[in-house]
C-alpha positions in Angstrom: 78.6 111.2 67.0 77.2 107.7 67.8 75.1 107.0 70.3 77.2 105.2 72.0 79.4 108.4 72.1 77.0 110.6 73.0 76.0 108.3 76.1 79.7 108.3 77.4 80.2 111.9 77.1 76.8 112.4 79.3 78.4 109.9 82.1 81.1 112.3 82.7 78.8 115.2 82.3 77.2 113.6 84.7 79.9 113.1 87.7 79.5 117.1 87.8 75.8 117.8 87.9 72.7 116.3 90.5 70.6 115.8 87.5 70.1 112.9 86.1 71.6 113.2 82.4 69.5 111.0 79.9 68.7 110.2 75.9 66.1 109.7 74.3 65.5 108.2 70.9 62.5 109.8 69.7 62.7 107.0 66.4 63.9 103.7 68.3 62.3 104.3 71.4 65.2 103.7 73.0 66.1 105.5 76.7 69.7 105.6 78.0 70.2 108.0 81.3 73.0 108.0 84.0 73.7 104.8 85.7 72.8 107.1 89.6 68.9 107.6 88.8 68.6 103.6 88.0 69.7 103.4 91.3 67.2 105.8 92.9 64.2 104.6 90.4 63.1 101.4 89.2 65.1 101.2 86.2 66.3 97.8 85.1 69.3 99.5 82.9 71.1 102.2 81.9 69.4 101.3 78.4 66.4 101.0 78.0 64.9 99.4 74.6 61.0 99.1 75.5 61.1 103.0 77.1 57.2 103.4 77.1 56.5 99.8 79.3 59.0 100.9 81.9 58.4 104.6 82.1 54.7 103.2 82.7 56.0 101.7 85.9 58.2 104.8 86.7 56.1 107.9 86.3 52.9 108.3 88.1 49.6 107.3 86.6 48.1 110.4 86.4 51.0 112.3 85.3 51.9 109.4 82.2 49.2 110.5 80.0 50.3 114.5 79.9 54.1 113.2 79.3 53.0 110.9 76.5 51.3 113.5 74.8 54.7 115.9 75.0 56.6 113.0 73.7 54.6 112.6 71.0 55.0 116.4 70.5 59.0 116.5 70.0 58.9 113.0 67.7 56.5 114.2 65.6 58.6 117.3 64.9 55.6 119.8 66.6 58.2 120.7 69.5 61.9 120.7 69.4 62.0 120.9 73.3 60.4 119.4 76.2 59.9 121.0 79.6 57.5 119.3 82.0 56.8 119.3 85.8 55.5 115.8 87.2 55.8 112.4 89.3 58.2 109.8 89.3 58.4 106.6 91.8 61.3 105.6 93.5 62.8 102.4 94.8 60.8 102.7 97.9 57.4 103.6 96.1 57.3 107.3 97.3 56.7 109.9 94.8 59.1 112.3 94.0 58.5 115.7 92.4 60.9 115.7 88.8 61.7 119.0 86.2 62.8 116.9 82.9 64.2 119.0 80.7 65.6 118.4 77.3 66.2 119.5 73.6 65.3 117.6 70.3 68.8 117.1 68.2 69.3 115.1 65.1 71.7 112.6 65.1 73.1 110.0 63.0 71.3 108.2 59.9 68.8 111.0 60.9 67.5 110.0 64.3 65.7 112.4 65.9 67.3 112.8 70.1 65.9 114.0 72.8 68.5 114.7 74.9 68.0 116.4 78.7 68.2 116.0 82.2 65.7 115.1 85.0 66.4 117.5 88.1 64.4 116.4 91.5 62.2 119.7 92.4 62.8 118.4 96.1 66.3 118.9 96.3 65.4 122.3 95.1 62.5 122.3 97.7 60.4 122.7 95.2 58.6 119.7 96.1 58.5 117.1 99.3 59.5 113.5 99.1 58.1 112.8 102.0 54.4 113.1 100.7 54.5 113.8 97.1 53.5 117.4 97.4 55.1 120.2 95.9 56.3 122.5 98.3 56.1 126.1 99.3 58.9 127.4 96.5 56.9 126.3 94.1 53.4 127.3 95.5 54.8 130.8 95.8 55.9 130.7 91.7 52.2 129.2 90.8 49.8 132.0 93.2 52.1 134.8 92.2 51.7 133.5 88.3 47.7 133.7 89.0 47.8 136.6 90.8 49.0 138.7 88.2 47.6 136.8 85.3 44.1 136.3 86.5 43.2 136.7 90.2 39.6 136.2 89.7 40.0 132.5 88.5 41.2 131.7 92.4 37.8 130.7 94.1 40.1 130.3 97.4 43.1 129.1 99.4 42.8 126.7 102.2 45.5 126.4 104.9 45.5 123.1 106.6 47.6 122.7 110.1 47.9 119.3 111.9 46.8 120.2 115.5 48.8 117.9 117.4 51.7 117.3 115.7 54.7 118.3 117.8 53.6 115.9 120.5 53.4 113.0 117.4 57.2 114.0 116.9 58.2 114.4 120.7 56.2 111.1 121.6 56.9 109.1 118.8 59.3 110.4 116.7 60.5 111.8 113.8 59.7 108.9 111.5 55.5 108.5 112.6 55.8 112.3 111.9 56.4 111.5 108.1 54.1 108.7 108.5 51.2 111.0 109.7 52.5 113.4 107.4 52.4 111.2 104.3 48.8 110.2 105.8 47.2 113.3 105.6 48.7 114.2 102.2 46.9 111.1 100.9 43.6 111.9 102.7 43.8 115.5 101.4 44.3 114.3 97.5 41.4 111.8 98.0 39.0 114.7 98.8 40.1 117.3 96.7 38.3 117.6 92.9 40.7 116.8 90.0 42.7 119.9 89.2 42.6 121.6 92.9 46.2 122.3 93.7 47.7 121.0 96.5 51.0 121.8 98.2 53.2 121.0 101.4 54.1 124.5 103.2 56.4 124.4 106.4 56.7 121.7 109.2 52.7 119.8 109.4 51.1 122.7 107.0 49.5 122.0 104.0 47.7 124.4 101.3 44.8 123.9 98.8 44.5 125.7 96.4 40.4 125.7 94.1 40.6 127.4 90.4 37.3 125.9 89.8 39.3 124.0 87.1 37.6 120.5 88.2 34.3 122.4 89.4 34.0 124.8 92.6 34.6 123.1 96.0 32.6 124.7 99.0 35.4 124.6 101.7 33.1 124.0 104.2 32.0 121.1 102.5 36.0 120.1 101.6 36.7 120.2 105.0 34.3 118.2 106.5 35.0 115.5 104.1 38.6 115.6 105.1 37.7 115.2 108.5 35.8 112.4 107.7 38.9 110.8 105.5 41.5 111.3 108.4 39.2 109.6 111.1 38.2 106.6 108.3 42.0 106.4 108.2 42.2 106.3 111.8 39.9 103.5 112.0 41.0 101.4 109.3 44.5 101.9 111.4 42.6 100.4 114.9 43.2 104.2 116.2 46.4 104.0 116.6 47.2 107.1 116.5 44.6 109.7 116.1 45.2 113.8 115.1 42.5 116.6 114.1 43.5 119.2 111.4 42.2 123.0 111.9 41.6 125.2 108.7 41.7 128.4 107.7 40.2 130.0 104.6 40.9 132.9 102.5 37.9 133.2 99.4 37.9 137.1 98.5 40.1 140.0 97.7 42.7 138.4 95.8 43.1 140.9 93.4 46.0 143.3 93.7 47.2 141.3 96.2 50.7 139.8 97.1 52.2 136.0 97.8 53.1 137.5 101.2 50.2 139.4 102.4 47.9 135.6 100.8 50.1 134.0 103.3 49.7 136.2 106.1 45.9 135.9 106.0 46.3 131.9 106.0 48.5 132.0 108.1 46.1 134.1 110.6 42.7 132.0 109.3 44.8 128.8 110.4 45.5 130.4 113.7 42.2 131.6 114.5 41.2 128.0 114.1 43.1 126.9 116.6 42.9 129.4 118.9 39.3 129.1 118.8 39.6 125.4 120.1 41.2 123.4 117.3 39.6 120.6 114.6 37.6 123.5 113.0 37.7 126.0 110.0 37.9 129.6 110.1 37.2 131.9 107.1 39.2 135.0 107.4 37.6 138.6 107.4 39.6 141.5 107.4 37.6 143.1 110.2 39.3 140.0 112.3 42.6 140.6 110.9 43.1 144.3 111.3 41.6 144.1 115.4 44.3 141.3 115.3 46.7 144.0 114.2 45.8 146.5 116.7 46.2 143.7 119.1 49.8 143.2 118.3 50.4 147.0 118.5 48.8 147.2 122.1 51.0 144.9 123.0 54.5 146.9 121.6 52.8 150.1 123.1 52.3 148.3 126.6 55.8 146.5 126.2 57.1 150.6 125.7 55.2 152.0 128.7 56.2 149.6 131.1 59.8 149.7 130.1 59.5 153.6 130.4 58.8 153.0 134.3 55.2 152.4 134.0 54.5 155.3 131.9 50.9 155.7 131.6 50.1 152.9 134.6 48.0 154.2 137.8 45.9 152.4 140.2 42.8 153.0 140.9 40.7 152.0 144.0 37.3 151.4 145.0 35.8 150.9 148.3 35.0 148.2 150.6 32.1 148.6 153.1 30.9 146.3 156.1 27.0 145.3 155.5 26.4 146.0 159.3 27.2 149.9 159.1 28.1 150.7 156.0 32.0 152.1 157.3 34.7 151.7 155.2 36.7 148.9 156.2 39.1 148.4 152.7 39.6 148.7 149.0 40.3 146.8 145.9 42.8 148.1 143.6 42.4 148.0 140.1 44.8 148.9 137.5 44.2 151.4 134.9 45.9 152.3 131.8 45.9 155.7 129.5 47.7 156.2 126.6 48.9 158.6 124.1 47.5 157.2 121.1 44.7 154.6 122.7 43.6 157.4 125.4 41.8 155.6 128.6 41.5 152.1 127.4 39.3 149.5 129.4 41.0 147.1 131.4 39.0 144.5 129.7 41.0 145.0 126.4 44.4 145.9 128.0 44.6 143.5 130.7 44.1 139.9 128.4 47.1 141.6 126.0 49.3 142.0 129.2 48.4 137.9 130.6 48.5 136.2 127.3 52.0 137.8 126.9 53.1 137.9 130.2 54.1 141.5 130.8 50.9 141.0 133.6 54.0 139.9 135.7 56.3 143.0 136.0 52.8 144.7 135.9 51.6 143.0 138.6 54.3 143.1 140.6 53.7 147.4 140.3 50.3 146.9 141.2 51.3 145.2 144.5 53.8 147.7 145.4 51.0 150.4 144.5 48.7 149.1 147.1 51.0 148.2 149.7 52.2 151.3 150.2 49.4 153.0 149.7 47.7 150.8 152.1 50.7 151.2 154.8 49.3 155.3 154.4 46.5 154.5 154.6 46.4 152.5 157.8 47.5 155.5 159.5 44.0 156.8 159.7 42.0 153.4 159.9 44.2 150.9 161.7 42.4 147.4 160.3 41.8 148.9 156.7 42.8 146.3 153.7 43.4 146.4 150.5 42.4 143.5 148.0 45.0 142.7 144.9 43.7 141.3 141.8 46.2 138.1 141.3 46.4 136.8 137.4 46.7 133.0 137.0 49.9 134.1 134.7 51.8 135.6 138.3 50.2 132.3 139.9 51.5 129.8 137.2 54.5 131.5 135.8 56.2 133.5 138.5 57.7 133.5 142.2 54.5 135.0 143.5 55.3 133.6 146.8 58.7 135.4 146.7 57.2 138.6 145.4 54.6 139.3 148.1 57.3 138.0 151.0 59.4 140.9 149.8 56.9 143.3 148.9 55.7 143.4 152.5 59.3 143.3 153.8 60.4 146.5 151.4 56.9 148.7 152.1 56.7 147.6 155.7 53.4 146.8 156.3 51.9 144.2 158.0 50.6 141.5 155.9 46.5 141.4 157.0 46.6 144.6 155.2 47.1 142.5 152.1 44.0 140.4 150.8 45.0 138.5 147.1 42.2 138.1 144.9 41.6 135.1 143.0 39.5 134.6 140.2 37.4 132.0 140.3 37.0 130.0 136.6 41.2 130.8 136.2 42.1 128.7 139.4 39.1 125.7 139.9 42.6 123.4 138.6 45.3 124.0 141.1 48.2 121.7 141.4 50.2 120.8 144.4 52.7 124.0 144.2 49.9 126.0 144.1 48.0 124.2 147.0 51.0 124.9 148.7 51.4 128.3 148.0 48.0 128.8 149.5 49.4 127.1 152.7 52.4 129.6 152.7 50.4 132.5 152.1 47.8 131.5 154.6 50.8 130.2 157.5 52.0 133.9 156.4 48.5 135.7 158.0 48.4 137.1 153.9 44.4 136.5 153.5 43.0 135.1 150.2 39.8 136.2 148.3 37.8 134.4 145.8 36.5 136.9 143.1 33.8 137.1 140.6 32.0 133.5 142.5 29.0 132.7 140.2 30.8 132.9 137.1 32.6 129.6 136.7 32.4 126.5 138.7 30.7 127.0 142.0 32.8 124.7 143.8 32.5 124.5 147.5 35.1 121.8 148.1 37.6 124.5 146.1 36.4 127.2 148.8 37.7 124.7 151.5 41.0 123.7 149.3 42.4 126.7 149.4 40.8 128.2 152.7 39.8 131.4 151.4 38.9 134.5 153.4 36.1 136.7 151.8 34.2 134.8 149.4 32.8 137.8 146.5 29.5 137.4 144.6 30.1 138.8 141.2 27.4 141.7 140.0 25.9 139.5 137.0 24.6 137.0 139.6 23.6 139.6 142.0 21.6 141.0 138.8 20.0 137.7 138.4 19.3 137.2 142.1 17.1 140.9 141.5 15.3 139.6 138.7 13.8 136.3 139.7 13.5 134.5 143.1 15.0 131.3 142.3 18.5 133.1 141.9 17.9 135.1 144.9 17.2 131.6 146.5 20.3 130.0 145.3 22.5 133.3 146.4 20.6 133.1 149.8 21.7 129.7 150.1 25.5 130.1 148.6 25.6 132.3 151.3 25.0 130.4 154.0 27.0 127.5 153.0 30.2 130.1 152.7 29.4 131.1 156.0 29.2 127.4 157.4 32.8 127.4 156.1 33.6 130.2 158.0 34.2 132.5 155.4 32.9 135.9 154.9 30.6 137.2 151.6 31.7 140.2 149.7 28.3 141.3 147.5 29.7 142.7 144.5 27.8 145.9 141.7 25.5 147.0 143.9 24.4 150.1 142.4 21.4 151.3 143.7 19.6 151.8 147.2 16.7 149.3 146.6 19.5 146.4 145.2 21.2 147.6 148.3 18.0 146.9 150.6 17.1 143.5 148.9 20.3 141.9 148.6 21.3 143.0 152.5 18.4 140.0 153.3 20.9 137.8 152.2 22.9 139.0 155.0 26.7 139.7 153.2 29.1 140.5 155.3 30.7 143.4 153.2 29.5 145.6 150.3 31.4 147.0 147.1 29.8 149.0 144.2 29.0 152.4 142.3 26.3 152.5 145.3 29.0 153.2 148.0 31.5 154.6 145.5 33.2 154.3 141.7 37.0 153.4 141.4 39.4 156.4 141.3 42.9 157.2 141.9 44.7 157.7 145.4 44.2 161.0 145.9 41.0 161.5 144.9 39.6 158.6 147.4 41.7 159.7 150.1 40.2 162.6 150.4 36.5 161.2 149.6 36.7 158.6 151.9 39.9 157.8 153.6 39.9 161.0 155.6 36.1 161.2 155.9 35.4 158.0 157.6 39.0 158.5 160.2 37.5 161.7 161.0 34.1 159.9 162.2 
């Protein structure tokens, strides 16, 4: 069969196949393929008679020397097939991922053919046209090749997540998305030694991938230097449009290990990153990941209990005294959790799970009904007794909390100055207008508010007169430092004061002992709360320790 021949039967071949069909003459150095790829690459023809000038133009530079040397394989009769992985550039000069695949024939007067087909790994999502990275298909093949064959040559996997770039694509589109994308793949090959693997996962998430094969990369080191390419870039481009990248970093344990469990840890190192601000690197530990996991299965349990009618839920409460007599004049409640598997566990591990998921909202919303009723009882034997209610910034933000308290009070049937919401005082310093106004409503409503835990986050007085609080409460660590040195005691003194000038009352919160009790009262608080006067506990329990006590006074 001519070659002539041969070429026509691969055109109709080709009208049933992606691939790109082609021919090459391994003696003439002469390259026919299908008349579709000259019109995807920069191919003059459909035959070719100078192959190795144009495929210099076509494939990419560093990929032409390792094809020349195959070639050179298959004519000189050392290889009767070729199968390679590498770069071609297209019409538009973007690189695009290629499997060429072919088999040495002989033809007529003794020609020696290499005849194939050149498949585009993209299309196969094997590799990504947008930035001339391989992709996650074939990342998957390569790790799961070295974890069996030799999972001590990996020195480590990087995982590399564009912070900001869903607000690139909803701002600017889908097209600067590829830009920045395209960006960063260029900034990440210009930092990463010559044979470090690099690949393009899902959406803005890259991976890296150090053999040592071009000489050990500290990732620390990698990173930093890509930080400093992307914000080089950023200049050169007048900041037009500026993103950070986090990082995360898996370097041991590699052996016996899976594709899936190497991209969970990534995937967790990435989001540790970010979760711990952004534009950083975190290496992942498995002390980290497995707390992570008992995080996650927390949060199922609590998501159970509270669907089984609050199985396991109580609230606890702990009393509120005046400074001028010491009688009881309220409580705060404060929820408590016990479980089968976790036992009694602290509301300082429980109650973050249940706001950063949001199940602190049907939670709350038990809490509330808790103490309102409770507190209706209650008011049986001390007419003006309160109760303060712990309010997350999740009911505040995310939820009719308005709505909820209106009809708490209307269900239970208690007045609503029995009812003091606490606030705490770093979650709310940024309120918006709904909120201001919910203040308003609450306030119009005679439903008191509270500032909690003052001295931990911003101090602000003008906040204390934005949202015209009630009872003003001075959290224990800064009563602790107001016992330790007179310069707090000084600055609590004052605080004091100034909340009073406001006409607001002072809670002093954690006092413990009878000399704390005797040097903070020179301050002059207007109520007291801590293990001094009495520890949380459950209804029943301070009913009959204090509820019925002080009525019987």
């Amino acid at each position: 069969m001519s070659l002539e021949q041969i070429r026509s039967v691969i055109e109709i071949i080709q009208q049933s196949t992606d691939s790109y069909m082609f021919i090459l003459d391994l003696n003439s150095d002469i390259y026919m393929l299908a008349e579709k790829a000259t019109k995807r690459f920069p191919f003059p023809s459909t035959m070719i008679e100078n192959c190795t000038e144009i495929l210099r133009k076509v494939v990419h530079p560093s990929d032409y020397e390792m094809l020349a040397v195959d070639i050179e394989k298959c004519r000189s009769g050392e290889k009767d097939s070729h199968t390679l992985e590498y770069r071609w550039i297209d019409r538009m000069e973007r690189v695009v991922w290629i499997s060429c695949r072919g088999t040495v024939v002989t033809g007529t007067e003794g020609h020696r053919l290499l005849i194939g087909s050149v498949t585009e790994l993209g299309k196969k999502a094997k590799a990504d046209n947008v930035t001339g990275l391989r992709r996650e298909c074939r990342f998957r093949q390569n790790v799961e090749t070295l974890l069996r064959e030799s999972p001590q040559s990996i020195c480590y996997l990087m995982r590399i997540g564009i912070d900001n770039f869903k607000e690139i694509n909803e701002k600017e589109g889908i097209e600067a998305g590829d830009e920045v994308l395209r960006e960063l793949a260029e900034c990440i090959q210009k930092t990463v030694s010559e044979g470090v693997d690099v690949y393009r996962l899902v959406a803005d998430e890259f991976m890296i991938v150090d053999t040592g094969a071009g000489g050990r990369q500290q990732p620390f080191v990698l990173y930093k230097n890509l930080q400093s390419a992307i914000a080089t870039m950023a200049k050169n481009k007048e900041y037009s449009r500026f993103y950070t990248v986090s990082a995360g970093v898996l370097e041991t344990g590699f052996s016996g290990r899976t594709v899936e469990e190497i991209m969970r840890f990534t995937e967790f190192a990435l989001n540790e990153a970010k979760r711990g601000g952004r534009n950083q690197l975190t290496i992942f530990t498995k002390e980290a990941y497995d707390l992570y996991l008992k995080h996650l299965d927390i949060r199922k349990t609590l998501r159970q209990d509270i669907n089984d009618n609050f199985r396991g839920f109580e609230v606890y409460y702990q009393p509120i005294v005046s400074a001028s007599g010491y009688e009881l004049i309220g409580a705060e409640a404060l929820l408590r959790w016990k479980n089968e598997k976790y036992g009694n566990l602290s509301p300082a591990v429980f109650i973050p799970i249940l706001e950063e998921s949001g199940l602190i909202i049907p939670v709350g919303r038990f809490v509330l009904w808790e103490a309102a009723k409770t507190c209706k009882k209650w008011k049986q034997y001390i007419p003006d007794f309160h109760i303060n209610v712990n309010l997350s910034y999740v009911q505040l933000y995310k939820s009719d909390m308005m709505k909820d308290v209106e009809r708490c009070i209307r269900e239970v049937g208690i007045e609503p100055e029995g009812l003091v919401l606490e606030l705490t005082e770093s979650g709310y310093i940024e309120t918006n207008d709904r909120i201001k106004e919910m203040f308003k409503d609450l306030k119009a409503k005679k439903i008191d508010l509270a500032l909690d835990d003052f001295g931990t986050g911003y101090s602000n007085m003008k906040y204390l007169k934005e949202i015209d609080v009630k009872t003003v409460k001075i959290d224990r660590s800064f009563v602790v430092q107001a016992l330790q040195n007179d310069y707090d005691y000084n600055i609590i003194s004052h605080i004091i004061d100034m909340v009073h000038s406001l006409g607001s009352a002072v809670c002093m919160e954690g006092i413990e002992e009878k000399e704390e009790l005797v040097r903070m009262m020179k301050t002059k608080p207007d109520m007291i709360q801590g293990y001094y006067f009495g520890k949380p506990s459950p209804a029943k329990q301070f009913e009959e320790q204090f509820i019925r006590a002080a009525s019987s006074l």
